[in-house]
Every structure is written in C-alpha cells, then in structure tokens.
C-alpha positions in Angstrom: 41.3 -48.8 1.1 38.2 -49.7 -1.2 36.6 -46.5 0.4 38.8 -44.7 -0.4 39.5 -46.1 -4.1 35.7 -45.8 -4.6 35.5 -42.0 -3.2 38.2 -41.4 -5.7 36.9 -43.1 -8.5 33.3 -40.9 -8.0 36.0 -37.4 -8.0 37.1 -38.7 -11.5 33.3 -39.2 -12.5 32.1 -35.9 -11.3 35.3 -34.1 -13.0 34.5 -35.6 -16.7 31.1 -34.8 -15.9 31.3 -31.0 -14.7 33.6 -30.6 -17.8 30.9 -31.3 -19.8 28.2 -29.9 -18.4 29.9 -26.2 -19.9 30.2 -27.5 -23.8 26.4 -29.2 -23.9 25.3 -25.3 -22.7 27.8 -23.7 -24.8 27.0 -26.0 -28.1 23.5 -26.2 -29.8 21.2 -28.0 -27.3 18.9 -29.1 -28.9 21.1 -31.3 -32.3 22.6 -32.2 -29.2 19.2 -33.8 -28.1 18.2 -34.5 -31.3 21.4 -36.1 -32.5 21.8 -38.5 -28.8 18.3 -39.9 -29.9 19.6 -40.8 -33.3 22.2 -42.3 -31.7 19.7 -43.9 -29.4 17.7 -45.5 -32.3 20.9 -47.4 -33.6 22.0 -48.5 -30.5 17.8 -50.1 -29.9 18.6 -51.3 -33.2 22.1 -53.2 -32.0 20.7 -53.9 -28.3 17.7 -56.0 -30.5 19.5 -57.6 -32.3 22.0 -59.0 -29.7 18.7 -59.7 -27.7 17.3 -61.9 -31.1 20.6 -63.6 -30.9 20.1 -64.4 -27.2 23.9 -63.0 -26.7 24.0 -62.5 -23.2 28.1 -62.0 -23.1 27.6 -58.9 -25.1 25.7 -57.8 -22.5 27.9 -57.8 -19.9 30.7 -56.7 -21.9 28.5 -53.4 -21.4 30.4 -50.8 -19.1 29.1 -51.2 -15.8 29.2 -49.3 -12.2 29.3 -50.4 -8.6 26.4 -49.4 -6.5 28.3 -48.1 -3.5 27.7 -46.7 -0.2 28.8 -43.0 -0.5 28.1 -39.8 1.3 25.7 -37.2 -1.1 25.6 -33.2 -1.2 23.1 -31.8 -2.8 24.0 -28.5 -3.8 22.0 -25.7 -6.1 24.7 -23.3 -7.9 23.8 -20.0 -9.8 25.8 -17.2 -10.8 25.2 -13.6 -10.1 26.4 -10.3 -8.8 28.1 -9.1 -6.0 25.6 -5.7 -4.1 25.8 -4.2 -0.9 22.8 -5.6 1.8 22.0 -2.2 2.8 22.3 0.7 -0.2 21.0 4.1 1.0 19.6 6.4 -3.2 20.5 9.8 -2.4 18.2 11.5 -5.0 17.5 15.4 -6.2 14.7 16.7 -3.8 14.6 19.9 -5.5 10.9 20.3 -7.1 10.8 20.8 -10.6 9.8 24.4 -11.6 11.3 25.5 -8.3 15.0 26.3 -9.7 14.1 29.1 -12.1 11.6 30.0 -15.1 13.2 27.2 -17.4 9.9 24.6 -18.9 12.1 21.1 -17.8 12.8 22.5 -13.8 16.0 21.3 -13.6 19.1 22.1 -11.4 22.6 22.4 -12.0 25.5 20.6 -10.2 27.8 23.1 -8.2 29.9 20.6 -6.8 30.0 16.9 -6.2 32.4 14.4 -4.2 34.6 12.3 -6.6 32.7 8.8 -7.6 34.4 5.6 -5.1 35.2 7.8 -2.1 34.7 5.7 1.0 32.4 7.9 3.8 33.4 6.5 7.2 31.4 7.2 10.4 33.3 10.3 11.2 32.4 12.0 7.7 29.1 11.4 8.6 29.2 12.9 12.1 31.0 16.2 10.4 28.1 15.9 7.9 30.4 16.2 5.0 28.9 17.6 1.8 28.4 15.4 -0.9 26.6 17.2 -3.5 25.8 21.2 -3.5 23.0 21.6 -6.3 22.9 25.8 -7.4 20.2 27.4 -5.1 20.4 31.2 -6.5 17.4 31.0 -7.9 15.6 30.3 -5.0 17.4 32.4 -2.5 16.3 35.1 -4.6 13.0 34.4 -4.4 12.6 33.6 -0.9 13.4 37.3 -0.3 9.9 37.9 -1.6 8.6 34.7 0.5 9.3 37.1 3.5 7.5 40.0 2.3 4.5 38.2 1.7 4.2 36.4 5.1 5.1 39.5 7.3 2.0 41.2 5.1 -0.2 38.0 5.4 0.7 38.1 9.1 -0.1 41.9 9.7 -3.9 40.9 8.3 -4.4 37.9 10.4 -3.6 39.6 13.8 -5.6 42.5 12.8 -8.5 40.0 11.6 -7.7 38.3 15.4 -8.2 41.8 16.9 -11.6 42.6 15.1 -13.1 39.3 15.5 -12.0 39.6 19.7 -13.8 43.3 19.8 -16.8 42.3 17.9 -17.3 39.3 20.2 -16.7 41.9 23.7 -19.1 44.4 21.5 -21.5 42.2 20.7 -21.7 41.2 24.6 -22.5 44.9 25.4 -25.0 45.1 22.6 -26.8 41.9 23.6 -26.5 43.1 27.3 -28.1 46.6 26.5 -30.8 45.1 24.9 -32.0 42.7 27.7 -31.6 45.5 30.3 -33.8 47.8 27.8 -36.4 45.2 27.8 -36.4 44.5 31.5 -37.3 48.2 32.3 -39.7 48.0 29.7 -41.2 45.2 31.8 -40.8 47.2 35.0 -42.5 50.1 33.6 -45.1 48.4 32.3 -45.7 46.8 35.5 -45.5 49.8 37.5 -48.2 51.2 35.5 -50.8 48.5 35.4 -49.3 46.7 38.8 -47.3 43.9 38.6 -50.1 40.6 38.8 -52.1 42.7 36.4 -49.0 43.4 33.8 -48.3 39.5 34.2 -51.6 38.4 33.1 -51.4 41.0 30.2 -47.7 39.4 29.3 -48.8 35.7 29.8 -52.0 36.1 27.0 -49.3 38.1 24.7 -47.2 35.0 25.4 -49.8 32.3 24.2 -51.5 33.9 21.3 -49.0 37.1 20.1 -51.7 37.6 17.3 -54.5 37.7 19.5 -54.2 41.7 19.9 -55.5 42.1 23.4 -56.8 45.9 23.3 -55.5 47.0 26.9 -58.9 49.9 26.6 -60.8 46.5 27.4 -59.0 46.4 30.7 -60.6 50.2 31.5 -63.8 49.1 31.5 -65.3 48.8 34.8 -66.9 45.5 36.0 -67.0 45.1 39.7 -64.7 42.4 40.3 -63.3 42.1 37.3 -59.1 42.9 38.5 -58.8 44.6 34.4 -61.7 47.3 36.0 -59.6 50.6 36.6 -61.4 51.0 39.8 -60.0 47.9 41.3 -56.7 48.0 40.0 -55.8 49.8 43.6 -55.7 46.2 44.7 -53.0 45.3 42.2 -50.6 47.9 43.5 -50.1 49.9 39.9 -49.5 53.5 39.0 -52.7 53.6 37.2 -54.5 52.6 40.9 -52.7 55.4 41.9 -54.2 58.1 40.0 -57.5 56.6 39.9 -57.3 56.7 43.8 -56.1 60.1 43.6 -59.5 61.3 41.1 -62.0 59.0 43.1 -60.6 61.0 46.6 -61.4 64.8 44.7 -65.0 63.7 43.7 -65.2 62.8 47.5 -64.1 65.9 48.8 -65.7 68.1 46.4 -68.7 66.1 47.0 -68.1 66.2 50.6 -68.0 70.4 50.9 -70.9 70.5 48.4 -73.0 68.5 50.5 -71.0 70.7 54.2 -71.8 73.9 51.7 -75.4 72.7 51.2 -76.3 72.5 54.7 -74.8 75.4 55.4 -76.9 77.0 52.7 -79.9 75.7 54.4 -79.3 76.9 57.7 -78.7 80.3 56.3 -82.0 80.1 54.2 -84.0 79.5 57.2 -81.9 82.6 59.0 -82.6 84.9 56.0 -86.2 84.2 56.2 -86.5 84.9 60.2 -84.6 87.6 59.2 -81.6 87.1 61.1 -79.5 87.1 58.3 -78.7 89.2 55.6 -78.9 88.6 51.5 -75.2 89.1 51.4 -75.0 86.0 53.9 -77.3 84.1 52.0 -75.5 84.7 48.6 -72.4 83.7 50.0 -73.8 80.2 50.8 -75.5 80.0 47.6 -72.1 80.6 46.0 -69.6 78.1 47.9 -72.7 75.6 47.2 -72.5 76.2 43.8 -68.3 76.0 43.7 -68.0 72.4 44.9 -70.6 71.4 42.7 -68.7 72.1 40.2 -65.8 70.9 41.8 -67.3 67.9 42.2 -68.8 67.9 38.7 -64.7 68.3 37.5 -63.6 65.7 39.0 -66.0 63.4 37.7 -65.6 64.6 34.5 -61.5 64.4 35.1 -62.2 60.3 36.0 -64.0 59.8 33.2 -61.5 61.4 30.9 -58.5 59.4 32.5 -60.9 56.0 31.6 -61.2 56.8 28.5 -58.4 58.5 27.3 -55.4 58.7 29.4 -55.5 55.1 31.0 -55.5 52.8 27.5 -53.3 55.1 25.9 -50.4 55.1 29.0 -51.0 51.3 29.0 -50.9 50.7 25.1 -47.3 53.3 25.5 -45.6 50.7 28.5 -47.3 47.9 26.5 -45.6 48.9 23.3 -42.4 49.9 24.9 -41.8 46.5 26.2 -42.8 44.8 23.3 -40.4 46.7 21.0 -37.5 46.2 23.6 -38.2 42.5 23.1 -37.7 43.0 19.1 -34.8 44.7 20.0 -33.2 42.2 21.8 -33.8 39.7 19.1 -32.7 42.1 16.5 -29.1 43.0 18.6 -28.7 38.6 18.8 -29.2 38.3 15.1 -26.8 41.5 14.1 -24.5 40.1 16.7 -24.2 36.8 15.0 -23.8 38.4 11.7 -21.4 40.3 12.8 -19.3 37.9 14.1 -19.8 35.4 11.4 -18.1 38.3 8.9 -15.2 38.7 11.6 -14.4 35.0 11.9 -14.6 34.6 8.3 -12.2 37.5 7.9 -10.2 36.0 10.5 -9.9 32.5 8.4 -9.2 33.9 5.3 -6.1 35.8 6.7 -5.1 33.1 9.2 -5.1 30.6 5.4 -3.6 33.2 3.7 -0.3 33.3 6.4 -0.5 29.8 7.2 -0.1 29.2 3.0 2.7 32.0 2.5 4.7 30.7 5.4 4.4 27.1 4.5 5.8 28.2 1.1 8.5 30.3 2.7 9.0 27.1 4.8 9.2 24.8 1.7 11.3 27.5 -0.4 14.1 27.1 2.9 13.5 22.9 2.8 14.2 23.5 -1.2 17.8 25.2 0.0 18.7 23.1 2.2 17.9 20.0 -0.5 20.3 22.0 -2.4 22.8 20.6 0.2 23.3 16.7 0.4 24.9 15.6 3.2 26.3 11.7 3.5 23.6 10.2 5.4 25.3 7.1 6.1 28.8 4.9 5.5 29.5 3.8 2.4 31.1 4.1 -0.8 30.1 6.7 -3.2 28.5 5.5 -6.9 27.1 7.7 -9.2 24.0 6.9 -10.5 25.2 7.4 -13.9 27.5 4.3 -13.7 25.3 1.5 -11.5 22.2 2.7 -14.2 22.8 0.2 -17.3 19.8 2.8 -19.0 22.0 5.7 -17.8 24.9 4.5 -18.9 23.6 3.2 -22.7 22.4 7.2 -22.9 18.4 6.1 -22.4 15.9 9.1 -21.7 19.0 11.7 -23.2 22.3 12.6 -21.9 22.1 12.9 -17.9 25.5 11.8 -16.7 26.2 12.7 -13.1 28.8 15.2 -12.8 29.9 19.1 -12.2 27.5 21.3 -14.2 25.3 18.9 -15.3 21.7 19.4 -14.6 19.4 16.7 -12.4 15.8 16.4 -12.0 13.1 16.1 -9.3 13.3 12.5 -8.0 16.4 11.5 -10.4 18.8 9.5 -8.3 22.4 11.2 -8.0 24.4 8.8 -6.0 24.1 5.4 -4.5 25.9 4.6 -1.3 26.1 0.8 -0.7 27.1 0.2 2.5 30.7 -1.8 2.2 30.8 -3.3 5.3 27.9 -6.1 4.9 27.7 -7.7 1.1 25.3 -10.6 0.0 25.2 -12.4 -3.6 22.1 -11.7 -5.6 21.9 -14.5 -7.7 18.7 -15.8 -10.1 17.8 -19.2 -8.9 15.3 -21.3 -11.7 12.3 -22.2 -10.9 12.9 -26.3 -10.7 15.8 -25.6 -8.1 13.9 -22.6 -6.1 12.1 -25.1 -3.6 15.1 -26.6 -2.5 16.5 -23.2 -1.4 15.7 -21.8 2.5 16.7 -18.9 3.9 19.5 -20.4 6.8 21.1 -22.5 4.2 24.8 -22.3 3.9 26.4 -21.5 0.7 30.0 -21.0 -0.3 30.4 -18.0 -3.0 33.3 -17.4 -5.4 33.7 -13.9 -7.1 35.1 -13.9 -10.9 38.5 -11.2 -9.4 39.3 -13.5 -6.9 39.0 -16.4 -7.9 41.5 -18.4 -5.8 39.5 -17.3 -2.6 36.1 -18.6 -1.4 33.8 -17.5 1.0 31.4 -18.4 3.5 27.7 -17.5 3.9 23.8 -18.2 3.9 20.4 -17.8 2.5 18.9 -14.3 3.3 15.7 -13.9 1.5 14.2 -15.6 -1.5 12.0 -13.9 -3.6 8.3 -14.8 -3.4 7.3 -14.3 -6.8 9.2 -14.4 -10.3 11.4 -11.9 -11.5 9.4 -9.8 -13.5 12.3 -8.2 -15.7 13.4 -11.1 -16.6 9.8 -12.2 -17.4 9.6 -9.4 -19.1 12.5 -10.3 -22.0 11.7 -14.2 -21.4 8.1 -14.8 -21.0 9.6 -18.4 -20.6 12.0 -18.0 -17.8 11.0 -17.9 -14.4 13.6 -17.5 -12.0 13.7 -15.9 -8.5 16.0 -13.3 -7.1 17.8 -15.2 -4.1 19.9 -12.9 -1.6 22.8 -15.1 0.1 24.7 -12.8 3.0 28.5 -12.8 2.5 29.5 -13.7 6.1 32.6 -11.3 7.5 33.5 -8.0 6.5 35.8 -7.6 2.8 36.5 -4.1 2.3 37.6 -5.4 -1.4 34.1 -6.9 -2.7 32.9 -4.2 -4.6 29.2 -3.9 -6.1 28.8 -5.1 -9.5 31.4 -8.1 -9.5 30.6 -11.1 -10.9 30.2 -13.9 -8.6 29.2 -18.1 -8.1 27.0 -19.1 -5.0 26.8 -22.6 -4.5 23.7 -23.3 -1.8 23.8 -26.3 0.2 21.1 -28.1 0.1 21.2 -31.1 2.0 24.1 -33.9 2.7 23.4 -37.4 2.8 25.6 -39.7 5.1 26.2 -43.3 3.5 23.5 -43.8 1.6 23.3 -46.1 -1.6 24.6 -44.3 -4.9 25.0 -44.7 -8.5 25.4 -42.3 -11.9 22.2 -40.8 -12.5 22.4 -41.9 -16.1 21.8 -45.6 -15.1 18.3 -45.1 -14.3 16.1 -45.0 -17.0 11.9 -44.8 -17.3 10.1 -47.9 -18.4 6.7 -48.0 -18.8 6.1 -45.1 -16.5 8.8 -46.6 -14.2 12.5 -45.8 -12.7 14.1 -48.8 -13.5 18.3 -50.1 -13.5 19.8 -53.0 -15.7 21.6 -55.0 -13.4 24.0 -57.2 -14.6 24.0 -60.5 -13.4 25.8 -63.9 -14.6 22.4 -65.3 -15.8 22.4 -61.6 -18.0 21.2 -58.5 -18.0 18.3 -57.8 -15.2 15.6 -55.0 -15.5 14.9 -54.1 -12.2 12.2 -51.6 -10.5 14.0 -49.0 -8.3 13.0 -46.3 -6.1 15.3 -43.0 -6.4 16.0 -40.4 -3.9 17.8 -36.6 -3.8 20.4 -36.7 -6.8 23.7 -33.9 -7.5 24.4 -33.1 -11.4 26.6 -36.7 -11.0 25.1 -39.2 -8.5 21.5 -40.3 -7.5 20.1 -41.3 -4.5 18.5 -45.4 -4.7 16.3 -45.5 -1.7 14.9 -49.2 -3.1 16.0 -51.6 -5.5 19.8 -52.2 -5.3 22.2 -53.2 -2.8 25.4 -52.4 -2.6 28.2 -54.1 -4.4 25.5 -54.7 -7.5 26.9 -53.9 -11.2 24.7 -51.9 -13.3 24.4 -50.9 -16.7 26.4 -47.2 -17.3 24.3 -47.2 -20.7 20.9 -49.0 -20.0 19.6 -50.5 -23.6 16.6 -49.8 -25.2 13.5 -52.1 -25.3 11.3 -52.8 -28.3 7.7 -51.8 -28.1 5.2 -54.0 -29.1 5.2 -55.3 -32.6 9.0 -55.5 -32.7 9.3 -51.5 -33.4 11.9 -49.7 -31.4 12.1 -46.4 -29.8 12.3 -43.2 -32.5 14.8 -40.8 -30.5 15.8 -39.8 -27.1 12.9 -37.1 -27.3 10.3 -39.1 -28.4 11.3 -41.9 -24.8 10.8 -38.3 -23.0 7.6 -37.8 -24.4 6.6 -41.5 -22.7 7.4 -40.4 -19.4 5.1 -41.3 -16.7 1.3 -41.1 -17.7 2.0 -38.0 -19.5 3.8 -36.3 -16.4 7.8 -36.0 -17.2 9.3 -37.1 -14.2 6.7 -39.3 -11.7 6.9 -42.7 -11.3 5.0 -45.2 -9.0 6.9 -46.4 -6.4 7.6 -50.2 -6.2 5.3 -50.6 -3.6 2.4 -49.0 -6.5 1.4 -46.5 -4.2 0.6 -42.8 -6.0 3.2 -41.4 -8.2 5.7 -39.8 -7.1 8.4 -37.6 -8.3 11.8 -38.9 -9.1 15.2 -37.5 -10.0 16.3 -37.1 -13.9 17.0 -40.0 -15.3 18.5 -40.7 -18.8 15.5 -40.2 -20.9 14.8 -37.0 -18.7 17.0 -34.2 -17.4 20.0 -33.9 -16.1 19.5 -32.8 -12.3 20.9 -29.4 -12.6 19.5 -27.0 -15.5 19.2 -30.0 -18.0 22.6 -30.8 -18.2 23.6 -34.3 -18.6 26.8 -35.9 -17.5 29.4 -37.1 -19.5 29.2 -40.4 -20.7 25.2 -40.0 -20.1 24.4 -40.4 -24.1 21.1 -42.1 -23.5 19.3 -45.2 -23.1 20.7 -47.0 -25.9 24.5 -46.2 -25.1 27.2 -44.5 -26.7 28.1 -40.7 -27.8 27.2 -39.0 -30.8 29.3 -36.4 -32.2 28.6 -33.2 -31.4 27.2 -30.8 -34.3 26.0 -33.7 -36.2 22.6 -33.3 -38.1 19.8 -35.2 -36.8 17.4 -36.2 -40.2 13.9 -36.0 -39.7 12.8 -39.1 -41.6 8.9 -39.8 -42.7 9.4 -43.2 -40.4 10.8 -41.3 -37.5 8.2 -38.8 -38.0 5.1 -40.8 -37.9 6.7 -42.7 -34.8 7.7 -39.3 -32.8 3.6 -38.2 -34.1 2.1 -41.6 -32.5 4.1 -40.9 -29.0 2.8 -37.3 -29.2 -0.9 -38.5 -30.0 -0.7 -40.1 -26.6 0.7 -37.3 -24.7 -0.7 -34.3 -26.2 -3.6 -35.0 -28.5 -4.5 -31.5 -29.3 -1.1 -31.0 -30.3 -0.5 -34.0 -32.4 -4.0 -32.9 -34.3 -2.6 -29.1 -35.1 0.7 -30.7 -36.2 -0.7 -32.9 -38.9 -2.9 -30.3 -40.0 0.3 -27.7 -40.8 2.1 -31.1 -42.1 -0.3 -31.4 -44.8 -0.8 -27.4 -45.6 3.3 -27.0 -45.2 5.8 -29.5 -44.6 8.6 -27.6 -44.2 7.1 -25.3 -41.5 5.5 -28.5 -40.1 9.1 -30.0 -39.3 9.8 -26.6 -37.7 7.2 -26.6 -35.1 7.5 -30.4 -34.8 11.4 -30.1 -33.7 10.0 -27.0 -31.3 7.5 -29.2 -29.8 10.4 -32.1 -29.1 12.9 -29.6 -27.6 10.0 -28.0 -25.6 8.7 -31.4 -24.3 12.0 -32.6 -23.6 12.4 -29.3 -21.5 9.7 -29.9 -19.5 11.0 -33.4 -18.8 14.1 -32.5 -17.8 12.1 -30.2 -15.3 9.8 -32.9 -14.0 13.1 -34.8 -13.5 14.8 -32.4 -11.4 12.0 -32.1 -9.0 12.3 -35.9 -7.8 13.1 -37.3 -5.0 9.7 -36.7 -3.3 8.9 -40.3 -2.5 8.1 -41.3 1.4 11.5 -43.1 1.7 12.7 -40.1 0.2 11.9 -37.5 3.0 16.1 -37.0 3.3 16.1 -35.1 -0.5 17.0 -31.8 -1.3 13.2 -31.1 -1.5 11.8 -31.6 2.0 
C-alpha cells in the first residue's frame, strides 16, 4: 500500500513538473533565471537569519520529501518530422543545351502523374510513365546524328581496307627487294666464285668505307686466291673465261711450235731440193698464222685483266650493293606508308566512334525524356517537399504541365510508404546517451491518441551543419528512429515526438532532483533530522527531468529538504543570485563533483544551482537553493552590491572575462550590464549542460551514459 501511495505520489510530482517545463521555455528564460536568484538572495537572507536565531523548528517546518526506493526511466525526448527510410529523387537527365537553341537549356513538361498517387509493385512492373519531358527537339536532330555516323562509318572501313592492303603490299615490296638482293649476291658470286665473292662481302661488311678496288683482285700474284689466274680454284665465271683465254694461247702456241717444225723439215727438203718453194712458202705461212694466233690470244688475256675482269666485277659488286639499299629503302617506305594508313585508320575509327557515341547519347537523351516509376512509393513533387521551392527561391520553377525543368533539378520524390522512421534533432548534452538498438515510443501531432513503437537507426556522426549554419551555437545531431510496422497513413512531413529509452533502473534510491544542491564543489542534500537540519555529502546517479538517482548518501525512508537553504560565505556575505551559485560550480567545471570517497571528479546530474536534466528545464517547485517561487516576468535589478559580488564569483571562474567586463563597466555602464547579464545567462547555460551529463561516477556505471 505505501508502494503504491509513493508511486502515485511521484505521478503527481512529475505531472506539476512536465506542466512546467512548457511555460519556463515558452516565457523569458533568462528573468526567469535572473529573477529565481533574486529570490534566492532573500530567502539566504531569511535562511541566516533563522540560522542567527538558532531556530531549528523553522527548519523543519521546511517542505520535505521521502527518499524512496523507486524504479527510474531515463528517457531523451525530441521533436521532429515524420520521412520515408528509403526516398528514391527522380530528377531531369536531360543535358542542358540539348533541348533546343534556347541560352538556359531547359525542357518543357508534356505530361506528369498527379502529385500523392501511390505506385504499387505492379505499376512498376508495367513501367508506368510518370513524367514525359518534350523531346522534339532532339528527335529532330538525331535524324542528322544518323547521317553523320553512316558517313563517319563509310571512312573508317575504307581507312580499315587501305591500311590491310598497304600492310599485304608492303609484304610484296619488302619481299621483292630481298629476293633482288639475293640474286645480286648470286651473281656476284657466280662471277668471282663463291669463297672469293664471300671474302669480298665480309671486308665490305667490316669497313663499308674502306673502298676495296676489286682491279686489285686482277692482279696476278701466284698464290694469292684475288690473282685471276687462280681463281679457277674458286669455281667463278671469271675462272671460266680465264681458263677459256689461257687454253687458246696453248693451242695457238701449240700449232706454232707443230707449224715450226714442220717448217724446218721442209727447209731442209727445199734445200736437198726435194721440195718445192711453193711447199716451203706454205710452211712459212701456217708458221706465221699461229703466231699470231698465239700473239691474239695473249693479247685477248691481257685485255680481259685489265679491262673486262674489274669492270664485270665492279658491275655484280655494284648490283648487289644497290639491291641491299633497296631493300632498306622498300623497309623505310613501307613503314611510312603504313604509319600514314594507320593514322588514317585512327582518325576515322575516332571520328565514328565520337558520332555514334553522340547518336547514342542523343537516343539516352530521349529516352530521359521518358520517366518511368523506378520503385513503390508515393509521388511528391519537388516543388512542395523544397521549403526554397516553395518560398519562390532561384525564380519561379513549380513542378507541373508546361513548366520547364533543368539538368539535374529534382522533379519528384518517391518516399517509399511502406517503412517510415522519425528524424528528430537530438542536442548535443543528450546525444551520448542515444544508441542505435534503443527503443523509443513516437507520437505524430494528427494522431495524437495513437502511439507507436520503434528504435534507434542511425545517429549522425557529426553536427548538423544547417542548423550550425543559422545557430553557430546549437549543435544538435540528426537521429533516425525506425517506425516499427507498416502505416499506410504516416505521411512525410508530419510532425512528430520520439521519446528514446535510455536506460531503466529497477529499485534504486530516488529523490526530486531539486534537492541536491552544489556546496563547495560538492553534491550535497539537507537532511532533516530531529537535532535539525543536516548537510550531507551525496553521490548522484542517472536522473529523468523529475527524479535523481542517489547512488551514496541517503537511505531510504530519510526526509530531505524540497528547497535546500543557502549558506553564508565567509565574512557573513550571502550568495548574490542563482547565476552567480552556477558560476561556483565545481573548480570552475559546471557539473563535476568529487565523489565522497575524494576520488577524481566526476560528473553529476543537474542539481538546483545547475540544469534541469532535460534541455535546462527545471521542475516545478525547483525555485532554487534558497526556496520559494518568484513570479514570473518580474524584473530582476542589477544592483552596484550584487554587481560587484556576481564580478568577484566571475574573477574566480573566468578571469579574462571578469578583466574585459570592468574595463566596458568603466568606458559604458549601460553596455557593461548588457554583456554582464549575457555572460550570467551564458554561464548558467553551460552549467545546466555540465549538469546534464552526470551520472558518470563508478557507482554510477547503471546511468543513462554508459
């Protein structure tokens, strides 16, 4: 029964607090701030003065809460909008310039399927048309595109043709050339025989300039295989001949010296007078005929050294040299040659290859003009999801029949109905409590009597950078939380609420998370006892926008203050405002304490004199340290005695600071109080953001930031 009395007593706590938390946002933060600390200084003024009196029933006639075991859910709730998981930008493919002479290369809308059709599977198999862009233009001109390639094509097979008979002719060429200078060879061999043409060839080989004068060769030096009359050994044409004169000087020599004799005999007859002078002139004659036979045919030897034999061998010498130049001549036209066909052959095969890859693209450009649905989904023009669009940024481009679209401008978007998620903005104090897996319940603003059921997708890695963009200040990542079943009403674009949760915390020790206060860099309660009021050290745990987690320092059953007072500093001076106890967190670092154990700091939950645990709001009831509300709206007066106390506080937190300030407070007061409230608001944020990351303590492994 007392369970159930206390559960029900913490529903009526968390209720006055969540109504709240929506007017201290909605109102003027920071005279809200400023005006609690005023607040605060009166009720330090009232706590010190019941403490000078020594009234201890005062005290305790202080509202007080239960420390109870309870169960706690952490929870981190955002607001944002409804989108499909998987969205599929249909956008215009057509190039610009390639829809007619007009300088912006636009193209018009022919037709276009009405905006929130639903395309189902089957559409998509019958590839239904959703957009048909005007292609006239183009199917004009690809008419031309033809023309070009089948011309293009013509030159490159004829360019193919050429360069193929060049290579076959240049074969033939290079062929008739090496068989020209083999029966050079052979020729020249056959005339000086073939060992003799060899050593000729091989001193032309070694020194070309050496210009080996073949009349050398004639000259005769027994032995020497060059000498003409021993080139019958080397099996030549030349030995032939020389043979042949060498045989006629031996016959003619042979009947000249048969004729001679004869002549003799017919001398010595004559004289004995047994022949007559008829006889004896007839020797004297065929003596004197192969003499001069004889003489001939020396004469026809001698000629044939000289003259016929060097010039026949310089003729088969030169021959074969020149057939050599030939052949070297027919390689290097060859290669010329073939070089001009292949380039040829290049240039045309690039010049088809480049028309028909523009034919090609001119037919891709066609059929862009005809958008099929790619996929399910529901159909959204981009004119409507654009918020630029739509506010007529960049001119008038509405999506619609006869309007014109642009190379790479998006035409439709086509979410895909049957899986949603919740994109939501998550700040950066609550972002490392979220984890993909986490469940999460999410509420959408057009139903909201109907929840639903999901989890963490995907958080974002790094800070939005739009929203950087308009608030340098605000860094918040883009969490994606998948809407579990399928809810063919959720639309894109609705407003929704995801609530993520975090962690929950099975009977653990609890109390309002305004009770705990910071004390001299420490989390600390005010128990109240019968001897009086009790400061007492505390270690804190995971805490909701109501309740904290008190890992140390309490049991359960123990009464503490709702509205901890306020304790004089040294010299009998109290606290300036609920700002300036901000500025005092823990050795400069809003939100760490030491734990009771004084082990390192560690990071603890808000606490009053910090932030409220979600987004710096602050429960009901939770008017600070000192107790008591203030009303809301009421000015907060910036007195030369609250000044110099809230300047001393910030001397020992931000020095550099403190030294600008009383710089502009001396050149312009008025300007001066500006930047000085700016300053107390911003380190009161930062507080409030120290705060919310507690809960990091070794007994506080359970929290919603493991």
């Amino acid at each position: 029964m007392t369970h159930h009395k206390d559960k029900s007593n913490r529903k009526v706590v968390q209720n006055r607090h969540r109504r709240c938390l929506g007017a201290v946002f909605a109102g003027k933060t920071l005279w809200v701030i400023l005006v609690l600390g005023a607040i605060g200084v009166t009720a330090l003024v009232l706590f010190g003065s019941m403490k000078t009196k020594g009234s201890t029933d005062l005290a305790l006639s202080l509202s007080t809460f239960t420390a109870r075991l309870d169960d706690l859910t952490i929870t981190v709730t955002e607001s944002g909008s409804i989108n499909a998981r998987n969205t599929i930008d249909i956008k215009c493919e057509v190039e610009a310039g390639r829809m007619g002479g007009g300088g912006g290369g636009g193209v018009t809308i022919l037709s276009i399927v009405p905006e929130g059709t639903y395309i189902t599977p089957e559409d998509v198999n019958n590839g239904k048309l959703l957009v048909e862009l005007d292609s006239s233009v183009m199917e004009e001109q690809i008419e031309q595109y033809k023309i070009d390639v089948a011309t293009a094509e013509a030159s490159f097979i004829e360019a193919d043709e050429s360069h193929r008979i060049q290579i076959k002719q240049n074969e033939s060429d290079i062929k008739a050339a090496e068989l020209a200078v083999k029966f050079a060879k052979m020729d020249f061999q056959k005339y000086l025989g073939e060992e003799l043409a060899e050593e000729v060839a091989q001193k032309l080989q070694d020194d070309p300039n050496s210009g080996i004068d073949v009349a050398l060769i004639t000259e005769v030096n027994p032995g020497d295989p060059n000498d003409p009359n021993n080139a019958g050994d080397q099996g030549g044409e030349a030995s032939q001949m020389l043979k042949e004169f060498k045989d006629a000087i031996l016959l003619a020599d042979g009947q000249r010296q048969k004729y001679t004799d004869v002549l003799e005999g017919t001398q010595k007859l004559y004289d004995a007078n047994y022949a007559s002078a008829l006889d004896l002139q007839s020797a004297e004659l065929d003596v004197q005929r192969f003499k001069v036979q004889t003489e001939s045919a020396n004469e026809a030897l001698r000629l044939y050294k000289l003259y016929d034999f060097p010039k026949e061998a310089e003729r088969f010498f030169s021959d074969y040299e020149e057939a050599n130049r030939e052949l070297d001549r027919t390689k290097a036209r060859a290669r010329a040659t073939l070089a001009q066909t292949k380039a040829r052959l290049l240039s045309s095969k690039s010049k088809f290859e480049l028309q028909d890859q523009r034919m090609k693209k001119a037919e891709r450009q066609i059929d862009a003009c005809m958008i099929k649905a790619p996929a399910p989904g529901l159909v959204i023009y981009a004119s409507s999801s654009d918020v630029f669009m739509r506010r007529g940024g960049g001119g008038s481009r509405n999506i619609d029949e006869g309007e014109t679209v642009y190379e790479r401008q998006k035409i439709i978007s086509l979410p895909d109905t049957a899986e949603m998620i919740a994109e939501i903005a998550v700040h950066e104090a609550e972002v490392d409590k979220v984890r993909p897996g986490q469940r999460a319940v999410i509420t959408v603003d057009p139903f909201p009597d109907e929840t639903f059921t999901g989890q963490v997708l995907k958080v974002a890695h790094l800070p939005d950078s739009r929203r950087g963009f308009l608030n340098p200040d605000l860094k918040v990542y883009i969490t994606q939380v998948l809407i579990e079943g399928t809810h063919d009403y959720l639309k894109p674009g609705m407003s929704a609420k995801v609530e993520i949760l975090v962690e929950r915390l099975e009977d653990v020790i609890i109390v309002p998370v305004q009770v705990v206060a910071n004390r001299g860099g420490k989390k600390v309660c005010f128990v109240s006892t019968p001897g009086g009021t009790e400061e007492r050290i505390v270690q804190t745990g995971a805490f909701d926008d109501t309740f904290v987690q008190i890992v140390d320092g309490l049991e359960e059953g123990e009464e503490v203050l709702l509205n901890p007072p306020r304790v004089t500093r040294p010299g009998g001076e109290f606290g300036a405002s609920r700002d300036a106890d901000r500025f005092e967190g823990a050795g400069g670092q809003p939100g760490q304490t030491e734990s009771p154990q004084g082990g390192p700091p560690r990071q603890g939950p808000a606490a009053p004199g910090g932030r409220g645990p979600a987004g710096g709001r602050r429960p009901q009831g939770a008017a600070g340290p000192g107790g008591g509300g203030s009303p809301q709206g009421r000015q907060f007066e910036l007195t030369d005695e609250r000044i110099d106390r809230i300047m001393g506080v910030l001397a020992e937190r931000d020095p550099e600071k403190a030294k600008k300030l009383k710089q502009l407070r001396q050149s312009d007061p008025e300007k001066f109080k500006a930047e000085l409230m700016k300053t107390m608001q911003g380190m009161s944020g930062r507080t409030r953001q120290g705060g919310n990351r507690g809960g990091r303590g070794e007994n506080a492994e359970r929290g919603q930031n493991r």
